[in-house]
N, CA, C and O of each residue as an XYZ file, in Angstrom:
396
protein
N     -90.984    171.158     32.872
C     -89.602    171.242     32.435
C     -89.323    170.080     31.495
O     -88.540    169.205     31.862
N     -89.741    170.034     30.654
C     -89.652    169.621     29.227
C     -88.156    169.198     28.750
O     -87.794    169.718     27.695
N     -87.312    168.390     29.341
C     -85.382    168.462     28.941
C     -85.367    167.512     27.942
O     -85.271    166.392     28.445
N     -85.430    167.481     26.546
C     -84.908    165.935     25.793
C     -83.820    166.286     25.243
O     -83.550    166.611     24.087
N     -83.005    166.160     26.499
C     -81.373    166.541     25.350
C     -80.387    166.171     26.795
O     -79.889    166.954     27.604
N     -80.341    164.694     26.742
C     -79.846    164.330     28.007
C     -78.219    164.921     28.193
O     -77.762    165.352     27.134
N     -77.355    164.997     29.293
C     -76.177    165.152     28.787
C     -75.179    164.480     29.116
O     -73.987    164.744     28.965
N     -75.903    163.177     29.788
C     -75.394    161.894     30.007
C     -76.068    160.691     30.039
O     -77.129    160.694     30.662
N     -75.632    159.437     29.405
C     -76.585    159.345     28.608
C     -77.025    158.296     30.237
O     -78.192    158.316     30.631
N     -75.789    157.347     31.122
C     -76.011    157.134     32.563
C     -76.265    155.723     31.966
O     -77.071    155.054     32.613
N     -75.816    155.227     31.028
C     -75.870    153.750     30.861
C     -74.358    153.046     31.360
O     -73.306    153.454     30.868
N     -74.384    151.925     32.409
C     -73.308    151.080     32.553
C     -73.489    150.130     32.895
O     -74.147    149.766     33.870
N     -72.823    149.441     32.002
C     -72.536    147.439     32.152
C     -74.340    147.242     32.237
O     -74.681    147.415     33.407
N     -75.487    146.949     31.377
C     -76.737    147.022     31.249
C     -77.280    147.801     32.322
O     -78.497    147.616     32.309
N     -76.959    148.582     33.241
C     -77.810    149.364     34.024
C     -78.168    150.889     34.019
O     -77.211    151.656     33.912
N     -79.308    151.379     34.111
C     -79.425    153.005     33.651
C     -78.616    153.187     35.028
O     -78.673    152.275     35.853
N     -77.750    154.520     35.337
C     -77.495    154.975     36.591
C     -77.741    156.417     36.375
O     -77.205    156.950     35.403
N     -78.310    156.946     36.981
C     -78.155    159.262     36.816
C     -77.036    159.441     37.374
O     -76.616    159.132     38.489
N     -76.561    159.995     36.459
C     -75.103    160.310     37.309
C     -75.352    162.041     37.548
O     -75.182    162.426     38.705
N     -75.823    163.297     36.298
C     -76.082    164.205     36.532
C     -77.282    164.627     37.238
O     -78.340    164.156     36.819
N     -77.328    165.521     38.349
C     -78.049    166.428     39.356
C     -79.544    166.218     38.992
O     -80.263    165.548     39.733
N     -79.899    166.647     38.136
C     -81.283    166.055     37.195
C     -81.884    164.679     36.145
O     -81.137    164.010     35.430
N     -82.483    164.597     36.193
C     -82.923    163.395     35.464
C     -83.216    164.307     34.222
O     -83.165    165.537     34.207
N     -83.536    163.458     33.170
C     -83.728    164.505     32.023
C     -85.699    163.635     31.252
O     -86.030    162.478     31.510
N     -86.076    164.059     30.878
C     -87.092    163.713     30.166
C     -86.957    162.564     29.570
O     -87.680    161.659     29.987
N     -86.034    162.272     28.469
C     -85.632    161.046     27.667
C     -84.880    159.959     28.953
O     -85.097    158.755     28.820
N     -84.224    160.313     29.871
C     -83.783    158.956     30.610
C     -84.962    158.829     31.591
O     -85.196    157.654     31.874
N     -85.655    159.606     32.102
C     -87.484    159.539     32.685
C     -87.919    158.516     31.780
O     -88.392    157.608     32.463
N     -87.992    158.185     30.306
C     -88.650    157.463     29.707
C     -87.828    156.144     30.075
O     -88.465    155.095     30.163
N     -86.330    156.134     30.313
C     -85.857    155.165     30.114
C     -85.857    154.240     31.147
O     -85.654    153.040     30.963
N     -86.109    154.827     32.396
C     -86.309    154.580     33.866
C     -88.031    154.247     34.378
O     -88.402    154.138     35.547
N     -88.630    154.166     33.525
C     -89.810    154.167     33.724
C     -90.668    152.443     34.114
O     -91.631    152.047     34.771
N     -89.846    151.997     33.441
C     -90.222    150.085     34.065
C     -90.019    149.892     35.135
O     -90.632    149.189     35.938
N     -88.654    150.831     35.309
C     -88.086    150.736     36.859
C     -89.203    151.444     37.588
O     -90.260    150.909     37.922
N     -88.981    152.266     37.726
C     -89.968    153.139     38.460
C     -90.978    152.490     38.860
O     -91.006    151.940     39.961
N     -92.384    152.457     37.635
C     -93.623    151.506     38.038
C     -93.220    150.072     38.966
O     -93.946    149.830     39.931
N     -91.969    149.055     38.640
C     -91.566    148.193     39.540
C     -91.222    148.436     40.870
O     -91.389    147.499     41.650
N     -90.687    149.705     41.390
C     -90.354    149.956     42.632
C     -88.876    149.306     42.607
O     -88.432    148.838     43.656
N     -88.112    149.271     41.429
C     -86.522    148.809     41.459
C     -85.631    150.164     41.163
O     -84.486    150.052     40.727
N     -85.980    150.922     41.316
C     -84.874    151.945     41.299
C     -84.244    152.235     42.422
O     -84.806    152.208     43.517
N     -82.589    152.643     42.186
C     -81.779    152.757     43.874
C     -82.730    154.071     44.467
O     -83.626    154.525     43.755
N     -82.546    154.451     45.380
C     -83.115    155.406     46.387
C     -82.533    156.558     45.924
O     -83.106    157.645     46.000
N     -81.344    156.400     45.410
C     -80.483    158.136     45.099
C     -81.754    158.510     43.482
O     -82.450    159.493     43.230
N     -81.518    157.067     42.660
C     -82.147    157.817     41.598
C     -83.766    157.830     41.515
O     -84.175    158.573     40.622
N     -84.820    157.133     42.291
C     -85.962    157.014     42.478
C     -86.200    159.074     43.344
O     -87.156    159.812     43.104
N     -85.291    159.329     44.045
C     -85.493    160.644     44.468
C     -85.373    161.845     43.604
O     -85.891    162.949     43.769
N     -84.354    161.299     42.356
C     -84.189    162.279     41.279
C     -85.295    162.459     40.488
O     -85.764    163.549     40.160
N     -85.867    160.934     40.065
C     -87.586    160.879     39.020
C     -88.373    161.303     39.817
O     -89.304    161.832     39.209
N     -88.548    161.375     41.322
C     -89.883    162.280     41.934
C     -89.183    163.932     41.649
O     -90.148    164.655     41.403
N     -88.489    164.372     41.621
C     -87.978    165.711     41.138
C     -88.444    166.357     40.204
O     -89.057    167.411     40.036
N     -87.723    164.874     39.149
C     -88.330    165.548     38.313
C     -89.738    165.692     37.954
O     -90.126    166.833     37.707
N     -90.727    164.538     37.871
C     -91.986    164.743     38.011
C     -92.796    165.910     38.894
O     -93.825    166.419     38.450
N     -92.232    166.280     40.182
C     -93.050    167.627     40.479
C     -92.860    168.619     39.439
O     -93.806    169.379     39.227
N     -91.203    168.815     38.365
C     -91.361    169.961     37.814
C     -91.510    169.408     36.308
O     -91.075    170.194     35.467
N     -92.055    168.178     35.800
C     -92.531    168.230     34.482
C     -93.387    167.287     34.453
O     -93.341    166.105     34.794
N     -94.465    168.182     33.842
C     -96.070    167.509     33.391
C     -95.328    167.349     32.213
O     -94.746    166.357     32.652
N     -95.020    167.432     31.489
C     -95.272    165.917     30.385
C     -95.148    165.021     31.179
O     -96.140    164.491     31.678
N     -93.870    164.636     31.487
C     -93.238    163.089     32.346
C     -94.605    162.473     33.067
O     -95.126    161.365     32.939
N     -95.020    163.729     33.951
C     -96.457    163.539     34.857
C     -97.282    162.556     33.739
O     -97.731    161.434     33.973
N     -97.343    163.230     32.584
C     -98.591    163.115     31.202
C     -98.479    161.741     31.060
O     -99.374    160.915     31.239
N     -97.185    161.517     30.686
C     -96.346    159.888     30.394
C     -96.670    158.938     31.665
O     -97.292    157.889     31.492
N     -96.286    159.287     32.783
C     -96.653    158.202     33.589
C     -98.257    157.707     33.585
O     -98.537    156.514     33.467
N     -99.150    158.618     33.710
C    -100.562    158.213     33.692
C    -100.858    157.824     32.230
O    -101.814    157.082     32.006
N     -99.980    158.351     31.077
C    -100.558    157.007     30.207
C    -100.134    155.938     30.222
O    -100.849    155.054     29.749
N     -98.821    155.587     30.762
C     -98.431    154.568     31.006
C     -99.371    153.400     31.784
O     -99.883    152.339     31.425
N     -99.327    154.051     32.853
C    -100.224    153.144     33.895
C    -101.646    153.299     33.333
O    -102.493    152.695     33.991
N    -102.091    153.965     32.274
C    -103.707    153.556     32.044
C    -103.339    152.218     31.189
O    -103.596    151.146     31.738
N    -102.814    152.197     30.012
C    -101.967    151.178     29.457
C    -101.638    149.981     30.166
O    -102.205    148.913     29.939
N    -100.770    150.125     30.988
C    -100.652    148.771     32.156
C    -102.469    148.153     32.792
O    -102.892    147.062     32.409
N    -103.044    148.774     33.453
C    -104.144    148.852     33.572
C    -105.297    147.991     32.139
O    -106.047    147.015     32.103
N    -104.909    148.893     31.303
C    -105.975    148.394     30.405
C    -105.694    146.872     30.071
O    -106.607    146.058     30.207
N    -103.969    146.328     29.470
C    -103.270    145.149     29.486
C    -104.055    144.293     30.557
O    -104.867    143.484     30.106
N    -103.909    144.380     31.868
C    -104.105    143.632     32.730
C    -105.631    143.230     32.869
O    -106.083    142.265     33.484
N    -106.300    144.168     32.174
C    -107.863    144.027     31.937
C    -108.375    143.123     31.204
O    -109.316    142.356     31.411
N    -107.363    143.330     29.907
C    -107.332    141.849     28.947
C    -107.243    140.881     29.669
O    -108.186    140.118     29.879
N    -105.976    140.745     30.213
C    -105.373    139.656     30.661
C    -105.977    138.681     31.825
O    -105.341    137.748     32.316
N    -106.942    138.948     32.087
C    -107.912    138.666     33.355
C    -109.139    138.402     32.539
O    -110.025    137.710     33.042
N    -109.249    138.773     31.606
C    -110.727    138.448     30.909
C    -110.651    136.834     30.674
O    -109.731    136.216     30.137
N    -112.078    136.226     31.316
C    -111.738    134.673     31.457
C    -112.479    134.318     29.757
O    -112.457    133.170     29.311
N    -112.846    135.012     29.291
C    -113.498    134.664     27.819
C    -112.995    134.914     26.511
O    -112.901    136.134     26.648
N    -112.677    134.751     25.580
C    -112.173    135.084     24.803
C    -113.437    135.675     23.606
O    -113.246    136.457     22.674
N    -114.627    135.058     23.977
C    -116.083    135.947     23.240
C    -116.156    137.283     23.789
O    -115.959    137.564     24.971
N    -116.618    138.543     22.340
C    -116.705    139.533     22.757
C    -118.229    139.750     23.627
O    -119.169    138.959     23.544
N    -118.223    140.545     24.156
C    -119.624    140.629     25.243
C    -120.726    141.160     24.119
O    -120.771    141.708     23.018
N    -121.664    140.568     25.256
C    -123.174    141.028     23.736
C    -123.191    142.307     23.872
O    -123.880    142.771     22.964
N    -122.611    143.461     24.830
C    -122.986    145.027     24.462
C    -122.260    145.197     23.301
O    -122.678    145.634     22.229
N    -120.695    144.677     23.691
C    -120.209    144.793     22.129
C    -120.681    144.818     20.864
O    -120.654    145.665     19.971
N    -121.244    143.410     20.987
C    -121.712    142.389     19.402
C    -122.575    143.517     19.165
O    -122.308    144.200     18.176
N    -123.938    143.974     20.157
C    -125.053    144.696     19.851
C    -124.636    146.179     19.180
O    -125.165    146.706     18.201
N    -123.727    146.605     19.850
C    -123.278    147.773     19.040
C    -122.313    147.490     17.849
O    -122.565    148.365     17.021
N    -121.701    146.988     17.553
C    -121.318    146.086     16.449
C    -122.375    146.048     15.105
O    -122.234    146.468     13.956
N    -123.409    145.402     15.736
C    -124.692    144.822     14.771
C    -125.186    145.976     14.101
O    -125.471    146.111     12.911
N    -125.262    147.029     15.319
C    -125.799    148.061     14.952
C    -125.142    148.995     13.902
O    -125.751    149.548     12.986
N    -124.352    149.055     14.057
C    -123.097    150.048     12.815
C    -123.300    149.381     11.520
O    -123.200    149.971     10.444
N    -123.645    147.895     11.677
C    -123.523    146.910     10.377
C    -122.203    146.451     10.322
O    -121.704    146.258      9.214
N    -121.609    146.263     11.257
C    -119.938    145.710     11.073
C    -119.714    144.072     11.323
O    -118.719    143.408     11.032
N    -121.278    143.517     12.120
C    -121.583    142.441     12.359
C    -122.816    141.741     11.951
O    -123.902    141.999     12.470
N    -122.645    140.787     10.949
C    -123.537    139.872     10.848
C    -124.279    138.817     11.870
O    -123.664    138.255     12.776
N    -125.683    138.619     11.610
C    -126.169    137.888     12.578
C    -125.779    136.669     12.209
O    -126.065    135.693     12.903
């Protein structure tokens, strides 16, 4: 269920709130920091599992999201800032790297 045509938009005083029965696709995107944080109220964290059983995109979006988060944090943990020799070696090999 594919909705990008919210019909509220559920912004007040800086906070998203759902005020309508459904979540819509575009405020799914907008709720989505929340979500992965585990800070959404309970009324609207029950509306984004809703909607996610009935829309694979949103589904689509969250797992790229979190591969994304994932990949970030992969960097971010790397204690080296040298690329690894499988790299360099395939590198060398294309000719994109000089010895």
């Amino acid at each position: 269920m594919h909705n990008p045509d919210p019909s509220n938009d559920g912004h007040l005083a800086g906070e998203f709130i759902v005020t309508a029965e459904e979540v819509t696709c575009q405020q799914f995107v907008e709720l989505v920091t929340d979500y992965f944080e585990g800070a959404l109220p309970a009324r609207t964290l029950s509306k984004v599992e809703e909607h996610l059983v009935m829309c694979d995109w949103c589904v689509a979006y969250v797992e790229q999201m979190q591969a994304t988060v994932d990949a970030l944090r992969t960097l971010k943990n790397r204690s080296s800032r040298q690329p690894s020799d499988l790299l360099l070696t395939a590198l060398r090999a294309k000719g994109a790297v000089e010895r």
